[in-house]
Residue, then its C-alpha position, 0 to 999 in steps of 0.5 A: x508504514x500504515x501506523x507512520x501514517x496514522x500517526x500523520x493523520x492524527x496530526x493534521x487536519x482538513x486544511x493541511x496540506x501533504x507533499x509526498x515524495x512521489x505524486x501531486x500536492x495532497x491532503x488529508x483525505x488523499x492520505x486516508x485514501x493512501x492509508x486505506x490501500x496500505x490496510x487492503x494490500x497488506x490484508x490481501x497479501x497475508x491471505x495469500x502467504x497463510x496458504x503458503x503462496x510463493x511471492x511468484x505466484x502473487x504476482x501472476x494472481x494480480x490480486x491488488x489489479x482493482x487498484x493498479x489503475x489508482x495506484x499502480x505503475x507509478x514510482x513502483x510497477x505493482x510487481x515491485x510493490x506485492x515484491x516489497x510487501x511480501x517480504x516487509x510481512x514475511x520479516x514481521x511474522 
């Protein structure tokens, strides 16, 4: 996802105009903004799996809770989202 969306950005431009699938109209900051999440969740979320933690204990941790505001409880609840990312990591290592 993080690298479909660099290939997006190096794309577009200021005045292009972005049309998720979930969420308002968008443009190219509000995708660098989107962009930047994905980085820190997926930094986040493999600092966790190194010392082996359980997608169960993640979750009970809401280690991402800083951005649940912005971007949680949406199309997916964060518990979803940590679920999903856990294992798209776990698949690549």
């Amino acid at each position: 996802m993080i690298g479909n969306v660099n290939q997006v950005l190096s794309q577009i431009d200021e005045h292009t105009k972005i049309i998720p699938g979930h969420g308002p109209l968008g443009d190219k900051a509000a995708l660098v903004r989107y962009r930047d999440m994905l980085v820190l969740v997926t930094k986040r979320m493999k600092n966790l799996i190194n010392p082996g933690k359980t997608i169960d204990e993640i979750i009970k941790l809401k280690s991402n809770a800083d951005l649940d505001k912005t971007w949680g409880n949406k199309f997916l609840t964060p518990a979803s989202f940590l679920t999903i990312l856990h294992d798209v990591i776990l698949n690549q290592q």
